[in-house]
C-alpha positions in Angstrom: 113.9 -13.4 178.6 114.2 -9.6 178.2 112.8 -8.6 174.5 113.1 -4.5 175.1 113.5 -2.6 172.6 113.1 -5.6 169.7 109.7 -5.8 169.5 106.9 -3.3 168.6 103.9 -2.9 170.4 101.5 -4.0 167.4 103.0 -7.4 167.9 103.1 -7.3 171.1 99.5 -7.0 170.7 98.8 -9.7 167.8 100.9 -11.6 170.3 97.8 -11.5 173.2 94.9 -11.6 170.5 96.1 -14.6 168.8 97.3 -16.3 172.0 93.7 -15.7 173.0 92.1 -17.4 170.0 94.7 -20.5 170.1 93.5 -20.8 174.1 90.2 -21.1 172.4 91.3 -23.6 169.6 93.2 -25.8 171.8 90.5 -25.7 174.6 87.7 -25.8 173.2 88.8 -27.0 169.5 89.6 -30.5 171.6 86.4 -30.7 173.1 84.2 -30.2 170.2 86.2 -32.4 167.9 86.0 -35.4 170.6 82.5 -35.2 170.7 82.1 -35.1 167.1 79.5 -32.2 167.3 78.7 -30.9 163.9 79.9 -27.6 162.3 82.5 -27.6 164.9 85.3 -25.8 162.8 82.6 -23.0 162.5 82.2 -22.7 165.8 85.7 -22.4 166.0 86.1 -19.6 163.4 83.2 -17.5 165.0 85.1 -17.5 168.3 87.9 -16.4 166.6 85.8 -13.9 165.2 84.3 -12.6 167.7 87.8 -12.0 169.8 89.4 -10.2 166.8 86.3 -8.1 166.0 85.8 -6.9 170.1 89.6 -6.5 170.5 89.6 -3.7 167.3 87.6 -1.8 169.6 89.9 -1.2 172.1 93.2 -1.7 169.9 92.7 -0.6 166.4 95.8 -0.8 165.4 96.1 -1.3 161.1 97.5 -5.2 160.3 96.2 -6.2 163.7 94.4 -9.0 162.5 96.8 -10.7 160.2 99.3 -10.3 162.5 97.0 -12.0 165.1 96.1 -14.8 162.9 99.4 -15.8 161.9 100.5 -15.9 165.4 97.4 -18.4 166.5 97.9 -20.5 163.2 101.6 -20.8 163.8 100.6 -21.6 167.6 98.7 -24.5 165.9 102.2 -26.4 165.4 101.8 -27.5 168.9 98.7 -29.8 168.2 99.3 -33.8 168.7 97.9 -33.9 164.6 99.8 -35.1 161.9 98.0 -32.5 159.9 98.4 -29.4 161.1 98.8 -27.4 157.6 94.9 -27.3 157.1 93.7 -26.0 160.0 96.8 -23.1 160.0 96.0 -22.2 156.5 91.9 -21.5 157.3 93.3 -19.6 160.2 95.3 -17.1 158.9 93.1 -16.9 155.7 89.9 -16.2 157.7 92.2 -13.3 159.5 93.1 -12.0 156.3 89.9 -11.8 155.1 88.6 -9.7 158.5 91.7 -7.7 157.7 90.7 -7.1 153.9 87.5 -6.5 154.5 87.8 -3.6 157.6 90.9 -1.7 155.1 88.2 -0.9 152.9 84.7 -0.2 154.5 86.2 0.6 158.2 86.0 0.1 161.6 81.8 0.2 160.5 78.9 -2.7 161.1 79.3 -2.5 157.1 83.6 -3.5 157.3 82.6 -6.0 160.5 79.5 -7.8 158.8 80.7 -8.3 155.8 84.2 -9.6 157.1 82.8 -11.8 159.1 80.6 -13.7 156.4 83.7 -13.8 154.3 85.8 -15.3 157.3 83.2 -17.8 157.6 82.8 -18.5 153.9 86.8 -19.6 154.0 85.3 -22.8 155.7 83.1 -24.1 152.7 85.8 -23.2 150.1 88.4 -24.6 152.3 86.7 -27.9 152.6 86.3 -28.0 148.6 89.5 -27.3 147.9 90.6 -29.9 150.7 88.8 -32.3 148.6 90.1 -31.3 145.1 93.6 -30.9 146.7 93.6 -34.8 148.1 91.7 -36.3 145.7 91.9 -34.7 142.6 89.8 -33.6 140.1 87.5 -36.6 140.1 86.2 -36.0 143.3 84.4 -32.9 141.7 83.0 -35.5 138.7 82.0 -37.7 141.5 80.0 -35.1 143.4 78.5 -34.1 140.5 77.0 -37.6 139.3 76.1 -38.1 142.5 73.6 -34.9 143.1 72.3 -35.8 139.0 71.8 -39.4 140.4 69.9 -37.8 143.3 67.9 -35.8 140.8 66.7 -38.4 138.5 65.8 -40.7 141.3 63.9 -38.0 142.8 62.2 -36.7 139.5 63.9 -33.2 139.5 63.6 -31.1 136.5 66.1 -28.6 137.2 69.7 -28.4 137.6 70.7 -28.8 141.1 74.2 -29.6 141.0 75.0 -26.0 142.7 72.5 -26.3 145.4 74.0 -28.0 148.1 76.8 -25.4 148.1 74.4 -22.7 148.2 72.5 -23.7 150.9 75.7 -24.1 152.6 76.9 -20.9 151.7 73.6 -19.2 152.9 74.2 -21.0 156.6 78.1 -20.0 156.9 77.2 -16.8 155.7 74.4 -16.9 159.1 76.6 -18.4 160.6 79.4 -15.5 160.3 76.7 -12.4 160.5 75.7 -13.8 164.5 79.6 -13.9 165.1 80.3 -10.1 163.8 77.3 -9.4 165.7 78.4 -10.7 169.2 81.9 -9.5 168.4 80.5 -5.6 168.1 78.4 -6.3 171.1 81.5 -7.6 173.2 83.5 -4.5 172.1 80.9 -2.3 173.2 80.6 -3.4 175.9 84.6 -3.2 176.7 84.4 0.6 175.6 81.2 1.3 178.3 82.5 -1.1 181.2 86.2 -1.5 181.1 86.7 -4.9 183.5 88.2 -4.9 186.9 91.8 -6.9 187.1 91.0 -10.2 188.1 93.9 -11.2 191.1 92.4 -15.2 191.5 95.2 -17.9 191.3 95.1 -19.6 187.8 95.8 -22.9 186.9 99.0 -23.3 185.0 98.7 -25.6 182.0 101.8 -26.6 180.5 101.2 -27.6 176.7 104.5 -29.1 175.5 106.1 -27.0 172.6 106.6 -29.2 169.4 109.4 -31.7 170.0 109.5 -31.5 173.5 108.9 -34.9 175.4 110.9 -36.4 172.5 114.3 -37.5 171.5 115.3 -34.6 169.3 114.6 -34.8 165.3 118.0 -35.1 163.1 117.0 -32.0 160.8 118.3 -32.0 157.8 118.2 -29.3 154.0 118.7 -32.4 152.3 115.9 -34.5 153.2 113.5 -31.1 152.9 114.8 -30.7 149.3 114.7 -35.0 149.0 111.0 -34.4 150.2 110.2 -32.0 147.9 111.7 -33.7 145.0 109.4 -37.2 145.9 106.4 -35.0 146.7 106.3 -33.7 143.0 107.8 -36.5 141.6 104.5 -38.6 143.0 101.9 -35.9 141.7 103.8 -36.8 138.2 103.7 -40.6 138.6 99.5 -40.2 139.2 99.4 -39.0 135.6 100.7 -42.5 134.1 99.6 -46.0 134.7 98.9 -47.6 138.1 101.9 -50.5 137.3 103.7 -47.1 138.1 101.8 -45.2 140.9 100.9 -48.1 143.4 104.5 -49.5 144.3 106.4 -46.2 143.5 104.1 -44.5 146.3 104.2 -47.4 148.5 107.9 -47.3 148.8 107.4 -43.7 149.4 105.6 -43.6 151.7 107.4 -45.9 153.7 110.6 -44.1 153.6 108.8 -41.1 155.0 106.7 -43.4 157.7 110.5 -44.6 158.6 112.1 -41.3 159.0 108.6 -38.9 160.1 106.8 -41.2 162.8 104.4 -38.8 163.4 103.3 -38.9 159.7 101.3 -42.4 160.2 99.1 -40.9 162.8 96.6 -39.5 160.9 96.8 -43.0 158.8 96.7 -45.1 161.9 93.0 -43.8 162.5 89.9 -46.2 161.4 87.9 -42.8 160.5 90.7 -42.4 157.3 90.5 -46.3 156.3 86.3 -46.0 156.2 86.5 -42.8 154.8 89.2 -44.6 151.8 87.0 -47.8 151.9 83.7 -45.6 151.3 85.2 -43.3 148.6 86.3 -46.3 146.8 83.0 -47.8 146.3 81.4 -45.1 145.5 83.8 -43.6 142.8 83.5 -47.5 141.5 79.7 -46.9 140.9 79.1 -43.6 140.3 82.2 -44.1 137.6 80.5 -47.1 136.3 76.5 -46.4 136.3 76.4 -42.7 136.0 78.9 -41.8 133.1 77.5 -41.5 129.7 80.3 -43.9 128.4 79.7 -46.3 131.2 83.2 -47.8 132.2 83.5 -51.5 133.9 83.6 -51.8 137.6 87.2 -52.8 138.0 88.5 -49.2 136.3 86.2 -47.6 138.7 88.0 -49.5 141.7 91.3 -48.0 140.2 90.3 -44.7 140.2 88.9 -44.4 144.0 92.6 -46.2 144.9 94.1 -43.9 143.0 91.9 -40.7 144.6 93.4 -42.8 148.0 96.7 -43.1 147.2 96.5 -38.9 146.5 95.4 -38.3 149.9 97.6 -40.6 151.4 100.5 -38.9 149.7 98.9 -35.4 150.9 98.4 -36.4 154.3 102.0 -37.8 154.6 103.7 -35.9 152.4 102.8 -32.6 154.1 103.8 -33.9 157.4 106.9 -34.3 156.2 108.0 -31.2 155.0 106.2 -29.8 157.9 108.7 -31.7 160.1 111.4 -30.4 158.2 110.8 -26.9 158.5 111.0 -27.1 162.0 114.4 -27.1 161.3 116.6 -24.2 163.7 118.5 -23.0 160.7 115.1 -21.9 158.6 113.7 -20.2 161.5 117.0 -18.3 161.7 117.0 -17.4 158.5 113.3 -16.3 159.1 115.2 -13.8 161.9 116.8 -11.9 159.9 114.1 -11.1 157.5 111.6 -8.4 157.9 109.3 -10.6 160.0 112.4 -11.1 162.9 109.8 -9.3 165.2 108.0 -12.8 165.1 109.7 -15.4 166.9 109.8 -12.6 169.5 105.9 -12.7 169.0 105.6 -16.1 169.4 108.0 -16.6 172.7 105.3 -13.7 174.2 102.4 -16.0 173.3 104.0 -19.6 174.7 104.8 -18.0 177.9 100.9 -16.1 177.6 99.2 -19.6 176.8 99.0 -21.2 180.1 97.2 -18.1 181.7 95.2 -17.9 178.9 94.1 -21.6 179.0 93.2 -21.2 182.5 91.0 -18.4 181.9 88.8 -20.4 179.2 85.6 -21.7 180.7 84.1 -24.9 179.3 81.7 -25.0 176.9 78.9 -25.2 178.4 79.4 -21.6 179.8 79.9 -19.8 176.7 76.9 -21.4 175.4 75.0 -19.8 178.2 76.0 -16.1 177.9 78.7 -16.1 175.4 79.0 -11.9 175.7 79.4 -11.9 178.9 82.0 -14.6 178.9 84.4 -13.7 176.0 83.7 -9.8 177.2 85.6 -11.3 180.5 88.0 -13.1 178.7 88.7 -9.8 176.0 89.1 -7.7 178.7 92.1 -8.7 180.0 93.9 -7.9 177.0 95.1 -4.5 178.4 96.2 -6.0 181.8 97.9 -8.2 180.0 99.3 -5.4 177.4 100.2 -3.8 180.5 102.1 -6.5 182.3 104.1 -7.2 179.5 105.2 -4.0 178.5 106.3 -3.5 182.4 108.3 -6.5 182.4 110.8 -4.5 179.3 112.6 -2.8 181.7 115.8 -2.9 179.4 117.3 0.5 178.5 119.8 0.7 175.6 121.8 4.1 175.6 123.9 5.2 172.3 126.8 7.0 172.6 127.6 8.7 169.3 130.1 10.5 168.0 133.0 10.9 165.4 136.5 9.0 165.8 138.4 11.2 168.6 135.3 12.6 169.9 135.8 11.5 173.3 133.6 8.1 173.2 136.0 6.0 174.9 136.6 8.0 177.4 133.5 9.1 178.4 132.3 5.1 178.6 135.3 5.2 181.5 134.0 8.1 183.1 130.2 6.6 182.9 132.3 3.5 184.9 133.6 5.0 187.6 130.6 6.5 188.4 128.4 3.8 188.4 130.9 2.1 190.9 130.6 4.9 193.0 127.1 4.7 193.1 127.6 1.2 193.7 126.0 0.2 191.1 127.3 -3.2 189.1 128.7 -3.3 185.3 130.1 -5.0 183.4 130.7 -5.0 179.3 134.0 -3.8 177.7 135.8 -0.5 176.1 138.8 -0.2 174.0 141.3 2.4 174.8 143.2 3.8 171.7 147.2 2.4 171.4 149.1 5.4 170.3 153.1 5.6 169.4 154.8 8.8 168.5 150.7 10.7 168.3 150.4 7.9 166.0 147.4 5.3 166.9 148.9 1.9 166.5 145.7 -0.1 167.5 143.3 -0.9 170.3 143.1 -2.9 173.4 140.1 -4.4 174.9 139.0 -4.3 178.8 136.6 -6.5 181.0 135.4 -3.7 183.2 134.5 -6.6 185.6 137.9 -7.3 186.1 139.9 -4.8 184.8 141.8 -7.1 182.5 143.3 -6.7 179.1 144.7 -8.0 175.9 145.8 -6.6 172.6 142.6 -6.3 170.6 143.6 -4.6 167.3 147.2 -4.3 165.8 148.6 -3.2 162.4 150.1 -6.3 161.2 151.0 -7.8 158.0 149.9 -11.4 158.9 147.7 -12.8 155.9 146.1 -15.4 158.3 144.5 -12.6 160.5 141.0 -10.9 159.5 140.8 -7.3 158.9 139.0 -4.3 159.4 140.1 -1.1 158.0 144.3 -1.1 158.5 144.2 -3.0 161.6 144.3 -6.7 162.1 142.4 -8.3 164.9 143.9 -10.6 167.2 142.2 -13.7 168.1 143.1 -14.0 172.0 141.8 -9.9 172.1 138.3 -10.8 170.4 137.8 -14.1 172.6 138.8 -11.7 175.5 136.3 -9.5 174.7 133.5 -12.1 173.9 133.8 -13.8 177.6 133.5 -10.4 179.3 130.1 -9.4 177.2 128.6 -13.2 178.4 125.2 -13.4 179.2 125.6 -15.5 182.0 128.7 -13.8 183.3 126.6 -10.4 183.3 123.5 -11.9 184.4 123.6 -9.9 187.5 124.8 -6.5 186.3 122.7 -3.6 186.2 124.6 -2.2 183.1 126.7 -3.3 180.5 128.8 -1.1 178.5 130.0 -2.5 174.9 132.9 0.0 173.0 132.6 0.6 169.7 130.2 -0.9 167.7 130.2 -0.7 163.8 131.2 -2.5 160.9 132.1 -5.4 161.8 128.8 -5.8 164.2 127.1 -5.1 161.3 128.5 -7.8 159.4 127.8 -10.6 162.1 130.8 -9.9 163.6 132.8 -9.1 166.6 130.5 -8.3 169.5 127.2 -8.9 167.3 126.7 -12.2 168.7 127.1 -10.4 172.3 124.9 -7.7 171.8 121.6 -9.8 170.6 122.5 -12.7 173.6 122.4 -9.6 175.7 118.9 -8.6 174.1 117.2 -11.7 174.7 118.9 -13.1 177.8 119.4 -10.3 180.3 117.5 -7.2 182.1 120.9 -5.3 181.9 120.4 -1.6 180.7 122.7 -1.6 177.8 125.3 1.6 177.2 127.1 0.9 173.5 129.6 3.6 172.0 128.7 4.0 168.2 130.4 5.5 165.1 127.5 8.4 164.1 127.6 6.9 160.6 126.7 3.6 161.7 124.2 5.0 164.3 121.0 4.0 161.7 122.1 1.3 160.8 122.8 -0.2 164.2 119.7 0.7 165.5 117.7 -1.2 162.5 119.9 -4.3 162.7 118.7 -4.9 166.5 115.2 -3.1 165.8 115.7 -0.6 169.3 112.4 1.1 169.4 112.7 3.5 172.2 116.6 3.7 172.2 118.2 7.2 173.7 121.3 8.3 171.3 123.8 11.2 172.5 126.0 13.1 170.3 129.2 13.3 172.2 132.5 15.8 171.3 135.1 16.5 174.1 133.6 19.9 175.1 130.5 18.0 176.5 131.8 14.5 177.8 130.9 15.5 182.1 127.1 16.6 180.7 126.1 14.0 178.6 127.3 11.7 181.7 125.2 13.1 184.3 122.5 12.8 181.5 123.2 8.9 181.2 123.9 8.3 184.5 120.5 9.9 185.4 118.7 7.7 182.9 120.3 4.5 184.5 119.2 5.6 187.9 115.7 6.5 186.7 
């Protein structure tokens, strides 16, 4: 898939770094969590770390990081886990933070440090507010008798209700310093020894993009909205008696375990049930022998079910509405916003991953010179930079220029000499219709073939759309849509597309065309452009690098040696 001229090189950046760090999650994020080694999400974030902070030194590039970290948390939809929110959430935050941090003390040991500790820190609050978030406020009274409890028994006269959480603090904030510290050293290392290309055959690794594998999902607005509507609608039940609670989120939850299967995977695990059946008793006696207005045993029991039931509803909830916004139609609404350069991003990175996966070493040889290693591993950034960025071949030409100025006409000049040169187009251009020096409408022509039909008429019809004084004719714009195919011009070296403007701009006529075109095809692209619509064309598709010329009928034969050159070049 051809992305020229649609996507910037910052993202095409952020597209390698964060592919880079989800390698690392997915690789080395499985391995840890299987063997249950502690403080594995930490070693996780000072990878990531690590790759961003060495990369700056080589790209340093402003919004680099964000960028990068939204592409590796989004990369995170592909994990087999029901909850997938958490772990994108720290991601992206922990980027952000880097990203904060290096606007405002620089590219310094200072901006890097300091970043890093706060990246770090994002695990400890993360987990806290995991904790408040499934199980409510009572969680936090239920830590808090605890460490008193603690205290007393062990004859403590001070308050140390805090200390856990600083001593954790103090570690993740170790724990972040080493990582901005090996990150520096990687990327000075990159500047003073640039690596050689590596040409050894790597392993492909296929991991399956979310839903493939499976029968496809039934998206639908209504159940996101439904889901939404129960989500809240539980939070609010919590807040009255458990007569309430207990069978309204019951029936819930079934009716999302019915329609979202993988929703009842992270509930089908015996970690969850012992971690619900050991939350329970405790909350029963800390909320029965700790509290100043001690309660009885059974109201304890209700309130660690009810802390459950939260969590439950979190952990199932979530996974539904992540489900749903899977859904095609949000991500194409997602298009045409200011982040449209995204998807693009994110094709880049799926078709990066499997090289990137094979270039991850295990564990065990990281842990025995981790600079060396991810300095290998960074390094290949730029070749990779490089082969990407040689792959967008695609040209797009612009041919602008005032109505009469010759635009037409010089498209079927630019024709005939491509065939000469025996070079294949394909595309369309619309000669002008004229009766009595009067223009009367406009045809359209499938340079392929050479064949035509009425495009644009003046006609009083009320059942035919409009634009300007003309209507257009269905059979003309169907005629026109076949010949601009992406298939049918898969192996044309040019394609030429007549007048582009308003209604292009509208999501009409040839729009559809012109982005298949974009995505699907290598074809250098020649379009004919009103110069007041020049702009706006060239922000609707995002061409970066796109050549415009300003055509009038005294300098039709120059400006096509010009573009002819550039297609030959």
């Amino acid at each position: 898939m051809n992305r020229a001229g649609q996507i910037s090189e910052k993202w095409i950046k952020a597209s390698i770094v964060g592919t880079i760090w989800a390698a690392s999650e997915i690789v080395l994020g499985s391995f840890l969590h299987n063997l249950k080694i502690p403080f594995s999400s930490n070693v996780l974030t000072a990878i990531g770390i690590i790759i961003l902070i060495s990369v700056s030194y080589i790209w340093t590039e402003k919004g680099l990081f964000w960028r990068a970290g939204l592409i590796c948390a989004l990369m995170k939809t592909m994990s087999p886990s029901a909850v997938i929110f958490g772990p994108m959430i720290a991601i992206f935050s922990e980027a952000i933070l880097l990203e904060i941090s290096v606007r405002i003390f620089g590219r310094t040991l200072v901006g890097y440090i300091l970043g890093a500790m706060l990246a770090m820190s994002w695990n400890l609050f993360h987990k806290i507010m995991n904790f408040i978030i499934f199980y409510g406020f009572n969680i936090v009274q239920l830590y808090t008798d605890l460490v008193k409890y603690a205290q007393k028994q062990l004859n403590i006269h001070i308050d140390v209700v805090w200390l856990p959480i600083i001593i954790l603090l103090v570690i993740y904030c170790i724990l972040g310093f080493l990582s901005a510290i090996i990150g520096i050293k990687v990327g000075r290392k990159i500047l003073k020894q640039p690596a050689e290309t590596r040409n050894e055959n790597l392993k492909i690794v296929d991991p399956a993009k979310p839903g493939m594998g499976a029968s496809p999902f039934n998206y639908s607005l209504l159940w996101l909205f439904i889901d939404i509507v129960l989500l809240v609608g539980s939070f609010v039940l919590l807040n009255y008696s458990w007569y309430f609670w207990s069978p309204s989120i019951t029936a819930i939850v079934a009716v999302w375990a019915f329609r979202y299967k993988r929703a009842l995977r992270q509930l089908s695990r015996p970690k969850f049930w012992i971690f619900f059946l050991c939350i329970t008793m405790i909350t029963a006696f800390v909320f029965t022998k700790m509290q100043s207005d001690a309660q009885s045993l059974g109201h304890g029991l209700l309130i660690g079910i009810q802390m459950n039931f939260r969590a439950v509803l979190i952990i199932v909830g979530f996974s539904a509405l992540g489900t749903e916004l899977y859904n095609p139609r949000i991500r194409q609404f997602f298009l045409k916003t200011s982040f449209k350069q995204l998807p693009l991003a994110l094709e880049l990175s799926f078709e990066s991953l499997p090289s990137m996966i094979a270039n991850i070493p295990d564990f065990k040889t990281i842990l025995r010179n981790p600079v060396s290693v991810i300095y290998q591993i960074i390094s290949q950034a730029n070749f990779r930079l490089a082969e990407i960025k040689g792959g967008f071949s695609q040209k797009v030409i612009i041919i602008s220029g005032a109505v009469g100025a010759g635009k037409t006409t010089l498209l079927q000049e630019i024709v005939g000499r491509l065939k000469e040169k025996g070079i294949s187009a394909g595309g369309i251009y619309s000669p002008r219709i004229t009766e009595n020096e009067k223009t009367t409408g406009y045809d359209v022509v499938d340079i392929m073939n050479n064949s035509i039909e009425m495009f644009l008429r003046m006609s009083d019809d009320p059942g035919l759309n409009k634009i300007g004084r003309y209507s257009i004719l269905p059979p003309g714009l169907q005629h026109g849509i076949n010949a601009l195919s992406s298939v049918k011009n898969r192996d044309n070296q040019v394609v030429i597309i007549d007048e582009v403007g308003s209604l292009e701009l509208d999501d009409q006529g040839w729009a559809n065309s012109i982005t298949g075109l974009i995505n699907a095809s290598d074809s250098h692209l020649i379009l004919a452009v009103r110069n007041t619509f020049v702009e706006q064309v060239i922000q609707k598709w995002n061409f970066q690098d796109c050549l415009v010329y300003e055509v009038s009928g005294k300098n039709l034969s120059a400006t096509g040696d010009l573009i002819i050159e550039q297609i030959l070049t």
